[in-house]
C-alpha positions in Angstrom: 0.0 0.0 0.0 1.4 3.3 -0.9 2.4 5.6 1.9 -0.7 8.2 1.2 -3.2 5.0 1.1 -1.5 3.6 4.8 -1.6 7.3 5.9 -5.2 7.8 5.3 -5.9 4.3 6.9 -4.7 4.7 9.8 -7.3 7.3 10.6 -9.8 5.4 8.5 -9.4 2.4 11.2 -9.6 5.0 13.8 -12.7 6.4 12.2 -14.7 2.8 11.6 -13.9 2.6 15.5 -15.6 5.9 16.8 -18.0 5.7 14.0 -19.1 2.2 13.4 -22.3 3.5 11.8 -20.6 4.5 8.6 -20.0 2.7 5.4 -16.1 1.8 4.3 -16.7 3.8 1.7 -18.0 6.9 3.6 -15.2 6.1 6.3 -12.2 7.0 3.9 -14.2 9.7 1.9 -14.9 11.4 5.3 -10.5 11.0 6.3 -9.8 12.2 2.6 -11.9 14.9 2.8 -9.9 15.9 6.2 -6.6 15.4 5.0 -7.0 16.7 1.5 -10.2 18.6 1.3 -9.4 19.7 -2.7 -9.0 16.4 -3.9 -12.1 15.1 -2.0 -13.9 18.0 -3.7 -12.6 17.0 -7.3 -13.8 13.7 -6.9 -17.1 14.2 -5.2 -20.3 13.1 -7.0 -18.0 10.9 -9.6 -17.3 7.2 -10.0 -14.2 7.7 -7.9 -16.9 8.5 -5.2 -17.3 6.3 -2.5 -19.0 8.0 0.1 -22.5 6.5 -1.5 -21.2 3.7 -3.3 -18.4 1.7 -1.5 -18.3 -0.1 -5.0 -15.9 2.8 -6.0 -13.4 1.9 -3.5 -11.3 0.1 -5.9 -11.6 3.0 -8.3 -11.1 5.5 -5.4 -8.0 3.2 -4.0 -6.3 3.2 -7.4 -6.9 6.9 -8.1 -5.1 8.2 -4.9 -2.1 5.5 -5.9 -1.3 7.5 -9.2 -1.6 11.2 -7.2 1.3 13.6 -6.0 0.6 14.6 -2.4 
C-alpha cells in the first residue's frame, strides 16, 4: 500500500472505530476529505466517489495510488 493509502488508513481504522455506523466507503471519503479537502472535492459526486457507493473503492484506491501529495 502506498504511503498516502497507509496514511489515510490509519485514521480510517480510527474512524470505523468511533464511528461504526458508517459505510467503508463513507469512512475513507470522510479521512480524505480531512486530509486533503481539494482532492475530496474533485472527486465528489464521480465514479471515484465512495461516500454513496463503496463499490468505487477500488476505483477511489487506485486513483489516490497515481496522485502527488
Amino acid at each position: 500500500m502506498p504511503n498516502v493509502l497507509a496514511s489515510l488508513a490509519v485514521k480510517v481504522g480510527a474512524y470505523q472505530r468511533k464511528y461504526p455506523e458508517w459505510r467503508e466507503g463513507q469512512t475513507w471519503f470522510n479521512v480524505l476529505y480531512e486530509q486533503h479537502p481539494e482532492i475530496a472535492d474533485d472527486i465528489r459526486g464521480t465514479i471515484l466517489d465512495p461516500f454513496y457507493n463503496d463499490e468505487n473503492l477500488p476505483r477511489f484506491f487506485n486513483f489516490l495510488t497515481k496522485q502527488e501529495f
